[in-house]
N, C-alpha and C positions, 0 to 999 in steps of 0.2 A: 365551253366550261359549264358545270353547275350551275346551276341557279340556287339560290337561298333556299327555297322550298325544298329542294333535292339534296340538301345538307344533312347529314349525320347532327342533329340537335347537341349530342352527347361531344364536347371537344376533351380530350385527354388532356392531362396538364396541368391542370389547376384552373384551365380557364373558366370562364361562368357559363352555364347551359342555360340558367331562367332570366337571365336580365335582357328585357324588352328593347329594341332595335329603334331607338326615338327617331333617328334618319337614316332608312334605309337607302338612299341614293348616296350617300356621303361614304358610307360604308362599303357601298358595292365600290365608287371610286377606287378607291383605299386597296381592295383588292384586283380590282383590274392594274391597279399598276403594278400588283407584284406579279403577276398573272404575266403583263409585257415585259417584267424584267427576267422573270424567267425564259419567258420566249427569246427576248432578244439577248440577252447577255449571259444565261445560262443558273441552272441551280444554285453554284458556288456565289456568283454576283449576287443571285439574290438574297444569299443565307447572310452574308455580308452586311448587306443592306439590312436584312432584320434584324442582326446583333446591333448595330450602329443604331435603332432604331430604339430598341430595349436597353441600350446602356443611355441615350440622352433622356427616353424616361425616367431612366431613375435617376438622372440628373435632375429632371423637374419635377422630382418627386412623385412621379403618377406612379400606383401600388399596381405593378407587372409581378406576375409568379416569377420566382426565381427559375435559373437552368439550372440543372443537377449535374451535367458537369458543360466544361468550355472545351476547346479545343486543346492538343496536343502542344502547346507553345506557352512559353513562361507569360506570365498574366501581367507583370509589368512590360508596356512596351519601351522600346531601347530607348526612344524619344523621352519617357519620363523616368529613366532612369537618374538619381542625384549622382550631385559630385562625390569622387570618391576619394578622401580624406589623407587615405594612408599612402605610403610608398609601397608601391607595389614589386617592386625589387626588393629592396628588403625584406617584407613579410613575403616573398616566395623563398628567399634564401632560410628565414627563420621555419618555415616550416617545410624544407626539405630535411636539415638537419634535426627536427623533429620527426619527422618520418624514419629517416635510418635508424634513429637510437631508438622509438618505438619498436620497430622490427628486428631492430639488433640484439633489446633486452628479454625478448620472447626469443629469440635463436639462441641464444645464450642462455637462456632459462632450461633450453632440452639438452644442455652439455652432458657426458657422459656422468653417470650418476646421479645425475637430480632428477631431467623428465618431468619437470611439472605442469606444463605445458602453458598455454598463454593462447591467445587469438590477435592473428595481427591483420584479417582482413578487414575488419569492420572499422577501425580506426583507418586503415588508407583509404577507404571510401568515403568516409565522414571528416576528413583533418582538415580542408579547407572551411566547413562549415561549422567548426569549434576554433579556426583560427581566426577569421573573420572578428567570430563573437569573442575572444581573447584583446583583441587589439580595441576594439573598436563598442561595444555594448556592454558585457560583463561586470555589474560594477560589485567591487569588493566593499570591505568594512571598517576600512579605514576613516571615515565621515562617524562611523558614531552608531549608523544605523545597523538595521541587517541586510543590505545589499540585495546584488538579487541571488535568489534561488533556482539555481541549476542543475538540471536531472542529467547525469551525465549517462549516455547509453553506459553500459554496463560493459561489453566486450570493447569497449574504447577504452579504456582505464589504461592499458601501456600509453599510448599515448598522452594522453594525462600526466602521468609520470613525466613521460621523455619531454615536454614543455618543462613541468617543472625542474627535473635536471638542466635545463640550460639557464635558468633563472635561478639556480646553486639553490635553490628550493630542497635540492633532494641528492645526495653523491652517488658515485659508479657505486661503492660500497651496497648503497640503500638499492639501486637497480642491478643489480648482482643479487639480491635479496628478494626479489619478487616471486609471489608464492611460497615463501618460505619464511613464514612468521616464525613460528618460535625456533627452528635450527641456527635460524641467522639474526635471533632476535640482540640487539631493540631494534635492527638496519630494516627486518620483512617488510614487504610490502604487500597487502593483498591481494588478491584476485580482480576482485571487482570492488566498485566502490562500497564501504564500508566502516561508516563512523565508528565502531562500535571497536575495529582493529588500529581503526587511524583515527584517533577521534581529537586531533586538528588539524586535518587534512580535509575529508570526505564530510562532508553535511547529510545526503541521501542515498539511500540502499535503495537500488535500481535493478537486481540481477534478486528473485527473478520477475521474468520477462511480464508487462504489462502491470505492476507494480509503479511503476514508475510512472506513466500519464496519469493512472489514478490518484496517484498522489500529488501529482504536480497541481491538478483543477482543485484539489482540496485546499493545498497549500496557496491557492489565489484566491479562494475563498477564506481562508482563514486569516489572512494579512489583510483583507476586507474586513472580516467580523472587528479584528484587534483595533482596526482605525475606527469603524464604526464606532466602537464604544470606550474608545478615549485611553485604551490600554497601551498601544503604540503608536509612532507614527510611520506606517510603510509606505506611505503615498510614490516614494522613490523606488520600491520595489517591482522589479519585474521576477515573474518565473517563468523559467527558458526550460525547456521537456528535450533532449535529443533521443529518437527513438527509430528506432527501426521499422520497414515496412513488413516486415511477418510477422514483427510484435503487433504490429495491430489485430492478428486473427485473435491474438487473447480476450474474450470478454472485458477483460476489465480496461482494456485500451481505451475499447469507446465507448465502454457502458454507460459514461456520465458525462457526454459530450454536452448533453441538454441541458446539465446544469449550470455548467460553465457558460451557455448562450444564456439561459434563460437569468441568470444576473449580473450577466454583460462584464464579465469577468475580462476586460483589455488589459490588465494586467497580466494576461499567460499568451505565451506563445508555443506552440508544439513546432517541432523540428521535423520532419520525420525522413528519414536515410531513405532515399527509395533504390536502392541500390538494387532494386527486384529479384535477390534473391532471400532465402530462407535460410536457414542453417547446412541444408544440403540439396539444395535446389531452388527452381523461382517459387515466386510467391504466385504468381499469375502467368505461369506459362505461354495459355492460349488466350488470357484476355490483357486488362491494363490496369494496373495498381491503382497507379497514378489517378485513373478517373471515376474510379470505384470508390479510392477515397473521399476525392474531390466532392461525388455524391454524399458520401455518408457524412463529412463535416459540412456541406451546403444546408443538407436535408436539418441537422443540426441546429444552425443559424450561427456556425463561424464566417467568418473572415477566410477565404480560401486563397492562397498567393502559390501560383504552380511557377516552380523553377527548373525549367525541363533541359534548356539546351544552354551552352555558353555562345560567348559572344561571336565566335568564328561562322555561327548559324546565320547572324543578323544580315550577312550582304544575302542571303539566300534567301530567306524569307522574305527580303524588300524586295524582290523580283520576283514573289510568288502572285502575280495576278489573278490568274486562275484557281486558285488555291487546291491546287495539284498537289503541290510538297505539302502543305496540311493536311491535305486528305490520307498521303501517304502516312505521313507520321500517325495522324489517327488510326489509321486502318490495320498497322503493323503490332503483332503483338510484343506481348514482353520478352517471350522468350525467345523470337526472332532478334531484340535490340542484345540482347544477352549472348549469341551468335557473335553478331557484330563487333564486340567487343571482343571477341577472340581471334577474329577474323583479318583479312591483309584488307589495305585500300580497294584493290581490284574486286575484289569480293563483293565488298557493300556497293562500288562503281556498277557492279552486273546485275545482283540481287535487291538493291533498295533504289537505287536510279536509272537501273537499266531496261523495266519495263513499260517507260512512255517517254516519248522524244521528248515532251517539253522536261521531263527532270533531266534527261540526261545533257540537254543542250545549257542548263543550270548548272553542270559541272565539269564542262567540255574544257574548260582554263584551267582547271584543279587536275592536280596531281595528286598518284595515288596515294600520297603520303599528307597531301594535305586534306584529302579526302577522309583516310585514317584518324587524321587528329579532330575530326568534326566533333568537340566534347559534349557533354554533357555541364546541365549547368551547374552544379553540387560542387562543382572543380573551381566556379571560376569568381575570383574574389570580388568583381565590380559587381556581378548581378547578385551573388551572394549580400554583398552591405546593402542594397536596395531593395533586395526582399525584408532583409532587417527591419532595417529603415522605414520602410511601408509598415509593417509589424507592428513596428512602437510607434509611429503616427497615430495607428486606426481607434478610434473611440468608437466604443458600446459595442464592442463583440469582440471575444476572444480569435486570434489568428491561428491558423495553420500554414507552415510553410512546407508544402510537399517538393522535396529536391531530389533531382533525379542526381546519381553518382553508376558507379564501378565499382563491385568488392572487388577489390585488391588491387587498388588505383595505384600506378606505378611498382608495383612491386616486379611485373614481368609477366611475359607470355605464360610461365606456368601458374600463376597466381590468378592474372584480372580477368573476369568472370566465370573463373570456371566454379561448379559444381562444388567440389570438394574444399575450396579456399577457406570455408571457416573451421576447417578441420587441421591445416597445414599450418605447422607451428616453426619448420625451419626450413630456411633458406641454405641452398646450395655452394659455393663458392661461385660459378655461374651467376646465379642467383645473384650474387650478390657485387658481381663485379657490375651485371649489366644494372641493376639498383642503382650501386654507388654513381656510375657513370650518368643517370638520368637524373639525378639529384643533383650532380655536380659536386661532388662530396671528395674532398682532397684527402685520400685515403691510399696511399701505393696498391698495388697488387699483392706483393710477398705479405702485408701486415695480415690480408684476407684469407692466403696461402696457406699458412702457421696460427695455428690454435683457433683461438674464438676471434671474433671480426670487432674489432676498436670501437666503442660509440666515440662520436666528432663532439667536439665543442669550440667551436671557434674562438673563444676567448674571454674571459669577463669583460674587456674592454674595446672587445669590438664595436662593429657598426649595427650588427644585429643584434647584441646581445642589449647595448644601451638601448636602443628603439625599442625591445620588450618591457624593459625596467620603465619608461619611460610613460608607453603607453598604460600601465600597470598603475602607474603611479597617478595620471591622469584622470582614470577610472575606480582609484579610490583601492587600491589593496590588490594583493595575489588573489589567485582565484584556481581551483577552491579552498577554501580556508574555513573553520567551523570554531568557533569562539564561544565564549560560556563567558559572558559577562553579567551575566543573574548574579542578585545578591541572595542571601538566604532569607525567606517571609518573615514576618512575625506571625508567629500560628499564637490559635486562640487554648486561653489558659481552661483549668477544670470549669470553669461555672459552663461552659459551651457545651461540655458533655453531661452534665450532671441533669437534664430532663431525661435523656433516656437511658442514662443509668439506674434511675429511680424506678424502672419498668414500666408497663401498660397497667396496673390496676386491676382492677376488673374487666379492663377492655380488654376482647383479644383482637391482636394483629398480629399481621405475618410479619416472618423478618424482612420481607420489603420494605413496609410501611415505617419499621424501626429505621432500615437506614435512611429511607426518604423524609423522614421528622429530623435527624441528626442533619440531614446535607440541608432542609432548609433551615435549620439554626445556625447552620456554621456559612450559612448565604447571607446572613445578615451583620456577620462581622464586619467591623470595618474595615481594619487589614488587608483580609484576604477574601472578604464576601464576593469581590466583584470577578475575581479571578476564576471561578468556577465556573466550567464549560458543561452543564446538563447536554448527552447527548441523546437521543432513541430514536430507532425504525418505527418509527409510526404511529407509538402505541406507549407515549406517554398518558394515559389514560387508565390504557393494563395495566402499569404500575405503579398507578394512586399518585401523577407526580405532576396532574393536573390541579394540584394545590399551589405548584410555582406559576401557573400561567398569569393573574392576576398582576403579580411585584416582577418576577423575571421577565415574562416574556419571551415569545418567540422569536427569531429574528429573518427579517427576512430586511433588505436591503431596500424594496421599495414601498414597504408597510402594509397594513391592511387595509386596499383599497376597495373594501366591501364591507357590508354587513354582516358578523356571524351569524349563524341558524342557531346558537345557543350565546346570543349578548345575553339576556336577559338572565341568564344562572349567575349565581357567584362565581364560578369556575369555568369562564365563559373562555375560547381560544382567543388568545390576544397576539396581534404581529405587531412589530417592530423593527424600523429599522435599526434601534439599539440593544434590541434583545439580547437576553444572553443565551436562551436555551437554542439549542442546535436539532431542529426537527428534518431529518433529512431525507424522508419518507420509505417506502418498503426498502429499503439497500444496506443491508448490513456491511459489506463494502465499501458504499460511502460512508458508514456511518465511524467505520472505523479508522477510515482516512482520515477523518473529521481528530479523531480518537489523534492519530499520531505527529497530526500537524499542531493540533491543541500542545501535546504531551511534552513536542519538544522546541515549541516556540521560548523556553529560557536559555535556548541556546541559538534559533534561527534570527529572534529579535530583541534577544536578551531579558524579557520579560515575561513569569512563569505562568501558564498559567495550568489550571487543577481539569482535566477533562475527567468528566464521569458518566461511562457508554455504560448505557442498562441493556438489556436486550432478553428475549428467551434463551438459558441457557442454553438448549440444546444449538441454538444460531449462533454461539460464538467460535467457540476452538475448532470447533467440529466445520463450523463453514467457509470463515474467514480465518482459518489457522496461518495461514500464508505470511497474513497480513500482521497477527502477533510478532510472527517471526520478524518481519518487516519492521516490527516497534521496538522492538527488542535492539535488531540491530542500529535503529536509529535514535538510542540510547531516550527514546520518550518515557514519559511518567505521568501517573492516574492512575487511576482506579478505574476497574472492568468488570461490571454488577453482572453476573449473572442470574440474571433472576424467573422465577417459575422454575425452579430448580427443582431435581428430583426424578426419580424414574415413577414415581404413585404418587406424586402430588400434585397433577396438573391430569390427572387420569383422564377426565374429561375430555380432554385433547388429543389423547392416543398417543398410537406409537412415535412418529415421525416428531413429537412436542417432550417425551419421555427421557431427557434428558439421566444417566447414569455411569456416564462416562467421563466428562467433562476435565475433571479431576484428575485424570492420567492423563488425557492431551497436554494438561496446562502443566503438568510436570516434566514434560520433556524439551521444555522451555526454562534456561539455567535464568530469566530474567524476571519471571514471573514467582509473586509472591503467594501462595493461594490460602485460601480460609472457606471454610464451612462455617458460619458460627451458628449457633443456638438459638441466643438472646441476644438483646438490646444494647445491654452493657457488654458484653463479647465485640457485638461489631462497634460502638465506642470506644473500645480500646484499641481495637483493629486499626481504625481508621487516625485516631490520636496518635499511635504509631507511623501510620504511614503515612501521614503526612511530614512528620518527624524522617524519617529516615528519607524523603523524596522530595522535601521543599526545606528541611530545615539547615542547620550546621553540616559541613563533607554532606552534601547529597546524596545518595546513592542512583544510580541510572538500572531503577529497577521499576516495577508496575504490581498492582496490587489485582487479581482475581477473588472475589469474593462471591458465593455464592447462597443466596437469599431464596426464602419460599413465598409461594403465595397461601398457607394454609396460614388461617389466623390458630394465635394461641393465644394462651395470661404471662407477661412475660413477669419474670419476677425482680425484684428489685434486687442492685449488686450486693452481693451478699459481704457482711463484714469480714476484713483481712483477704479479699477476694484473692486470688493467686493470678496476682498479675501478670507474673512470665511466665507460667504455665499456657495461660490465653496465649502470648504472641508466641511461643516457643511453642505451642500446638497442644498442648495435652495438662490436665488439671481437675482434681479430685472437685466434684460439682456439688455432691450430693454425698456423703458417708451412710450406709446401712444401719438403720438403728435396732433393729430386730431380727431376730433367728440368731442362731447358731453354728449353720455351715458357710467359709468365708467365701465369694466369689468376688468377681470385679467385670463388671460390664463398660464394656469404650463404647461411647456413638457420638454421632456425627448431626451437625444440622437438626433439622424437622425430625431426627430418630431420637435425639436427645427426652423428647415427654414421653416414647414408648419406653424408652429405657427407663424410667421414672416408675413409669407404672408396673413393669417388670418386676423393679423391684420391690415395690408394694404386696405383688402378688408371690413373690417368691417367699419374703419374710411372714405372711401370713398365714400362705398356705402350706410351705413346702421346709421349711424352719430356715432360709439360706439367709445369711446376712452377704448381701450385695451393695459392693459401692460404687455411684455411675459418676464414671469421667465422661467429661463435653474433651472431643477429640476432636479443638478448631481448627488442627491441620495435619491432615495423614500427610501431606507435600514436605510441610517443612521439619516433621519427626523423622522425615527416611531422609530428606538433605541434611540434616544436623547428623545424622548416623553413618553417613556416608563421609562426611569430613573430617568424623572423626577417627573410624577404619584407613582415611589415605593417612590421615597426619601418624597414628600406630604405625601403621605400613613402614613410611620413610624415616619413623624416628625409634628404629626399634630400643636403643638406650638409654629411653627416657622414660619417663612416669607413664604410663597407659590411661589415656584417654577414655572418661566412658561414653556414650549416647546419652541424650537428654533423654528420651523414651524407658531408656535400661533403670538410668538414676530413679526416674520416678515411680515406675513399676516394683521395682525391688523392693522389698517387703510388703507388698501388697500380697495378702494371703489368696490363695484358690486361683481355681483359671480363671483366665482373660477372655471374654467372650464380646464381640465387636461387631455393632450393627452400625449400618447406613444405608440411606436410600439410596445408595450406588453401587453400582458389581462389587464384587467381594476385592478383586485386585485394588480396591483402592486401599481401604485397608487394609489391605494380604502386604501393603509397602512397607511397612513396618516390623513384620510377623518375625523374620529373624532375628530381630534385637528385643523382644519383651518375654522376660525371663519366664520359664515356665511353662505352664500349656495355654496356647492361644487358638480359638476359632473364631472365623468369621462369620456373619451371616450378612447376605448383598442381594439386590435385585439382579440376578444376571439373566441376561435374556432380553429380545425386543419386550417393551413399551406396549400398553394396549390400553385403551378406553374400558373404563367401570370404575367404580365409589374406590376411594381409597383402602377402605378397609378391606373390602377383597381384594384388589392389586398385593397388601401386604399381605395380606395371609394365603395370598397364590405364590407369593415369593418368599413366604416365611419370614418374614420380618418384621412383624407386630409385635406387641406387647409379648403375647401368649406363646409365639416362635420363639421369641427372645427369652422366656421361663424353660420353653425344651432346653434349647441349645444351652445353657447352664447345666439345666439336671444330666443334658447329655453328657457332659464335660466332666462333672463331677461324678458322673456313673462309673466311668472312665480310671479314677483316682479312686475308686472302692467310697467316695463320702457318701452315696446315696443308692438304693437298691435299684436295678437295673430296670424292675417292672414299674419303677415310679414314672417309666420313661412313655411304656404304653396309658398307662393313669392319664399321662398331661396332653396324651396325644387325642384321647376320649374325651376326656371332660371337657376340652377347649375345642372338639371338633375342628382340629388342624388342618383331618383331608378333605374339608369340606368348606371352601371357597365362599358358599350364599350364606355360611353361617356365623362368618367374620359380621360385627358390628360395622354398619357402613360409616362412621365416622364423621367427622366435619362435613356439613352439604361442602358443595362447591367443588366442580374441577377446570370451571374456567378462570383465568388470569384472575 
């Protein structure tokens, strides 16, 4: 053998290369007897011996590198397996008759004419590992609290249902009704889970895919913040993640596994189906899911619990001495086990035990049928509660339970494992005899014969149906259930808003700065100061919101166990482990997770509380649009700053930071409420509003997009008689024309609102036009108000005609309409068919680029002096003004000339 000197210095691993050999004979020991355990008892013996080696160190706590993954065999051994609680007869019969009427209300869902189709593989692969947790962990809301939180995979939802059909939860009526919300409404049932369709039913919008872990670590993070700072108590809360193994290729599956480690989040457990395949295939063909995961949540610092084989494995493995059958189980890939499952006993008898005597002489007593049934462990309900059980034991790290399963466990040879199974939506009469017959399901032949196939219920007062009631009952409520026991806030009266209705003075600030002085005044209410969830990527600094870090604070669960690099400022970074502010570092993702767990905890723990996510505009709809969606349907509420808004106001920053869109993303979102505002006193009313319509009296299950600048201005103080419904209803004479004589009317938006200003200064002085400038604080909510009121004319043609808020206010406004923003022209082009008259836009359309503001605008025509064309043009147009006045304004203001724009405010960073 080597010698130490002939050693490769460098050990891969993690082990240490520079730490000095204080007894080199003791060590060489140490080795020579692995060296004769190799020799004499072989590789496997001694790989044996090193595990057994590395697991009593970390019994005696000596700090060993972790392995990245174990072997192929469930990681509780059968010896430490707990007792297991439930009747195991029972809970097989309950959840076969959950399986049929799962499968039976998606075959019944494609009956001639409807076709809506459904997925019944992934729930037979997954229904022991949702039954288990039904009888036995699950806990409901009947105690008072919010129970726990469960991500239920998404393609599992019939089954869901079909539990709760036998728990009269739900009638044949209502599962006759699935996917068919409004034909069959009130009965429909959604697709996938869905508060927002079912909203007391479903808690979490899980579909789509990898949505659902991300929320879930947020959601164990956020039942932390809430305890941490005295706002609930969840301590009894677990959240349970069911997920798929090809939803993990999503980014967002494992994007924030580290966070959940790194604040020892043991309040979550992930699930994850490994049923290895994908939607139309494996997930890992030629390698092994299972231990790829196992790596990526090790590497992590979870808790890893592999649930590979059921109990039928255990007399085999105890005679595995040699570890021959490990090796095999390791060495075999997925797509081979995926074979196997479509396969006869004989089959896996020749191909998985047949190429070395000691396995085959392992299954010389076994028949090829009992060979066949060697399951997997996802199936089987004792290892299944032990992995549980192990789960909610483990303190200071979040768990994974990886379970191996079968798409389309029991359904039949044409179903389990094949290929196509997440696509196959009905069962054959075949199909369905040999089903019934494997279930045990007392169902005739002829009923299967004739029309659609009967779902079973054995009876309200059976033996299985009490044992569900029962267990339910024990565990504290149905499950799932989504309850809204929030009361309405007391929100704070005018004196709250009336600083920054009064404007900035002489001081300019951006409308950043305005809402960040309002949210820290309305942080110190009594009421509701404490409720308020500050959240940002990184860059509470960029948005001047390092004023809160002093009194708020950051939070962080194990505080600030360092010195800052800036103690010494007044606005020095401060941690907490009772912070409020939610600093969640570069992840707009998590930060909006943060966003939707905050948003809708007055319904997950019944106390509201107010999230407010800043971020660069351009990083919200545009990145994490998903995830709006995601809020939306999880009926959350707050406010969603976008700020550095603009396509020339953050020039500095370039294109990929040139936000100009944002505006139409967020409108294609019926939940979101959007605003542009101008000034100070705009987004004061804004926000006094929406806190009113989302915390106060009937709530509404809506969220507020606001988008704020970083260019400082003078803001002005609210002006008397201010047109207050004009601000929330979007549109409001700001400014009337005092000078000239031709009438025009300028709309703008945000940060374009002082060019419009100046516009019309220079119109009335120079060009005779008397221009009046409206603050247009929502092109969103002037085309949704116009749009509702087109259906409601539509369907009530013999009634009084509805007009548009937009229409009403424009009418009699003399001369065209001419409508700037710092965004593409389609934002305002939303409106254009309801504003009476002649209407033109002017917009930045086109990517974003770095240079001084004022060339950006006057490269996009959107400045002051574009904003005088595009009038004179408009008015050329209607004979008010001579047509060469049009080349005049294009000279004197050197339009096509870029370096000749005034560069404007310094500044194009944050």
């Amino acid at each position: 053998m080597a010698s130490g000197s002939d050693r490769n210095p460098i050990i891969i691993g993690g082990l240490p290369s520079q730490v000095p050999d204080f007894d080199p004979e003791e060590t060489q020991e140490w080795l020579d007897s692995l060296d004769a355990a190799v020799d004499e008892r072989g590789r496997e013996r001694a790989r044996y011996l090193m595990l057994r080696l590395i697991e009593r160190a970390r019994e005696k706590r000596v700090a060993v590198p972790e392995m990245r993954s174990t072997d192929y065999v469930n990681t509780i051994a059968t010896k430490d397996e707990p007792f297991f609680p439930g009747n195991e007869e029972i809970e097989r019969k309950v959840l076969n008759a959950t399986r049929w009427n799962a499968a039976v209300m998606v075959s019944r869902a494609q009956r001639p004419g409807i076709g809506v189709g459904g997925h019944i593989a992934t729930f037979a692969s997954s229904a022991s590992l949702y039954d288990v947790g039904f009888n036995h962990f699950f806990r409901g809301k009947d105690e008072g609290d919010g129970g726990d939180q469960i991500f239920f995979q998404g393609h599992a939802s019939p089954g869901v249902y079909a539990r709760a059909f036998l728990l009269d939860r739900l009638s044949e009526q209502q599962l006759d009704a699935f996917r068919q919300e409004k034909s069959k409404a009130p009965y429909g049932l959604s697709s996938y889970p869905h508060p927002r369709l079912m909203p007391d039913f479903w808690e979490f919008p899980t579909v789509s895919m990898g949505l659902g872990p991300l929320g879930a670590i947020y959601q164990a993070r956020m039942n932390r913040y809430m305890e941490a700072r005295g706002i609930a108590d969840t301590s009894k809360s677990h959240v349970w993640a069911f997920l798929g193994d090809g939803e993990m290729d999503e980014p967002e599956s494992l994007g924030q596994l580290s966070l959940a480690a790194r604040e020892g989040l043991d309040n979550l457990t992930f699930v994850v189906n490994c049923n290895l395949q994908r939607l139309d295939g494996p997930v890992r063909g030629n390698g092994k899911i299972m231990q790829e995961l196992e790596s990526q949540f090790r590497g992590a610092g979870w808790n890893v619990i592999k649930l590979v084989w059921d109990r039928s494995w255990d007399p085999l493995l105890a005679q595995d001495r040699d570890g021959i059958l490990v090796n095999k189980l390791n060495s075999t890939p997925d797509g081979q086990f995926q074979t196997y499952a479509t396969e006869t006993g004989a089959y896996i008898r020749e191909h998985f035990f047949g190429d070395d005597h000691r396995l085959r002489k392992m299954v010389e007593g076994m028949t090829d049928d009992q060979i066949l049934h060697l399951g997997r462990g996802g199936h089987d309900h004792k290892k299944i509660y032990a992995a549980y059980a192990a789960a909610k034991a483990h303190k200071g790290q979040p768990t994974v339970i990886l379970a191996q399963t079968v798409k389309g466990w029991t359904l039949g040879p044409n179903f389990e494992g094949r290929n196509a199974t997440h696509q196959m939506k009905k069962l054959t009469v075949e199909d369905l005899k040999r089903f019934r017959d494997r279930l045990h399901i007392p169902i005739a032949d002829k009923e299967l014969e004739s029309g659609l196939p009967p779902y079973y219920h054995p009876g309200k007062d059976s033996e299985e149906i009490q044992y569900m009631h029962d267990r339910r009952k024990a565990l504290g409520g149905y499950v799932p259930t989504r309850v809204d026991r929030s009361k309405p806030l007391v929100l704070p009266g005018e004196k709250a808003y009336a600083p920054t209705k009064k404007g900035s003075g002489q001081q300019s600030i951006a409308t950043t700065m305005a809402f960040v002085r309002l949210l820290k005044d309305l942080m110190r209410d009594k009421e509701i100061g404490k409720r308020f969830v500050p959240i940002a990527p990184d860059e509470y600094r960029t948005f001047g919101m390092d004023s809160l870090f002093p009194s708020a604070k950051i939070y962080n669960p194990l505080g600030q166990q360092y010195e800052a690099v800036d103690r010494e400022l007044l606005l020095a970074y401060k941690e907490s482990p009772t912070g409020q502010m939610l600093h969640d570092g570069i992840s707009e993702a998590g930060c909006t997770a943060s966003l939707i767990a905050a948003g809708s905890a007055y319904a997950t723990h019944g106390e509201p509380l107010i999230p407010i996510y800043v971020f660069y505009s351009m990083f919200g709809f545009q990145r994490t649009g998903d995830q709006f969606w995601q809020m939306a349907d999880q009926l959350a509420r707050g406010f969603v700053l976008g700020a550095t808004a603009g396509r020339t106001t953050l020039t500095g920053e370039g294109l990929q930071h040139a936000d100009g869109h944002s505006h139409l993303l967020a409108s294609t979102n019926p939940a979101v409420v959007a605003y542009d505002p101008a000034f100070g006193f705009e987004i004061a009313h804004i926000v006094q509003d929406g806190l009113r319509r989302m915390y106060g009296e009937n709530a509404e299950d809506i969220f507020y997009y606001l988008t704020v600048y970083n260019e400082p201005i003078q803001h002005p103080a609210e002006p008397e008689n201010v047109d207050a419904e004009g601000i929330l209803k979007g549109l409001y004479r700001f400014k009337a024309g005092e000078k000239g004589a031709i009438p025009a009317q300028i709309l703008a938006s945000g940060v374009a609102v002082p060019w419009a200003i100046e516009a019309q200064r220079i119109l009335a002085e120079e060009w005779n036009v008397k221009a009046d400038v409206w603050s247009a604080t929502s092109w969103n909510e002037l085309r949704r108000d116009a749009i509702a009121v087109e259906e409601h004319n539509l369907l009530h043609p013999e009634e009084e005609q509805r007009v548009p808020y937009v229409t009403q206010k424009l009418t009699g406004a003399e001369g065209p309409k001419v409508a700037v923003s710092d965004w593409m022209r389609a934002v305002p082009d939303q409106i254009a068919r309801w504003v009476p008259g002649t209407y033109q836009s002017l917009g930045a359309d086109g990517f974003g680029f770095a240079d001084t503001r004022g060339a950006a605008r006057r490269f996009f025509h959107i400045d002051a002096q574009s904003i005088v064309l595009g009038v004179l043009t408009e008015l050329a147009k209607e004979g008010k003004v001579d047509r060469s006045a049009l080349k005049q304004a294009i000279d004197r203001y050197e339009l096509l000339d870029v370096a000749a724009a005034d560069p404007g405010a310094a500044g194009g960073d944050a």
